[in-house]
N, C-alpha and C positions, 0 to 999 in steps of 0.2 A: 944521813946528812941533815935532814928537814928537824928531825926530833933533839938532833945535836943542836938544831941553833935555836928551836923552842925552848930547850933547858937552860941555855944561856944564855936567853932573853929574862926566864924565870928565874935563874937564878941569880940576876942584877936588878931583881923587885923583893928587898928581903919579906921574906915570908911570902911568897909571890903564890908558892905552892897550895895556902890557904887564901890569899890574899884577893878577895873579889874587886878589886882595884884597878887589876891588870886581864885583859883578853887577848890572848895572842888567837890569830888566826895561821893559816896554812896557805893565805894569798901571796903571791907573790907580788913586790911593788917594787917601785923604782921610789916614787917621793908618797906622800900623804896622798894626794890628787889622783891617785889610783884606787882609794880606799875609801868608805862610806860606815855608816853605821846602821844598824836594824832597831827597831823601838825598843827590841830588848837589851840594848847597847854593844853589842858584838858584832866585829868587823865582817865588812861582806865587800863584795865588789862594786866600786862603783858604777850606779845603772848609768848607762849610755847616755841618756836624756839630760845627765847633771855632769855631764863629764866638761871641763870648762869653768865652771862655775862656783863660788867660793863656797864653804861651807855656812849653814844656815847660823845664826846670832843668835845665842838663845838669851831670854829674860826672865826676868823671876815671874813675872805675870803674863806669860807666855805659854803656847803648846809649846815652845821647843824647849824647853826646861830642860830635857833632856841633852841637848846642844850646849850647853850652858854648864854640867857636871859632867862633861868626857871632853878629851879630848881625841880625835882619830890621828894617828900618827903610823909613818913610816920606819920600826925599827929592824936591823938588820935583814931589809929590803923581804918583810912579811907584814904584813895590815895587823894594828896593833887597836886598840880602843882603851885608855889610861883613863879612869873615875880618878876626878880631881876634887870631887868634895863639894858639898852645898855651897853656893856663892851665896845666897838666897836669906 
């Protein structure tokens, strides 16, 4: 069931299969606020200590740059991490 709705996540990111854009994980989430990102941008769970609290603001002249080109998202209730592209 899990790998059925990984492929049908991947397969509504065309070229998703190549496409370093998209990170799907194997968490399960109810919204985004269950979900976190790792510095190498791939979805993890959100640590306890941040739970409550909105996601970080990234800037161009910023450590969080990386905040700034993903966004963490909840799709079809698994931790998702979407590379939205240099804003920068």
């Amino acid at each position: 069931m899990l790998l059925l709705l990984v492929t049908s996540l991947l397969a509504a990111e065309p070229d998703a299969g190549v496409n370093p854009r998209l990170s799907v994980s194997t968490l399960a989430c109810q919204t985004a606020a269950d979900c976190w990102m790792d510095a190498d941008a791939k979805p993890i769970a959100r640590p306890k200590k941040l739970q409550g609290k909105e996601f970080p603001r990234g800037e161009c002249t910023s450590k969080k740059l990386l905040w700034l080109r993903n966004r963490v998202l909840c799709e079809e209730n698994v931790c998702v991490v979407r590379h939205i592209g240099d804003k920068c």
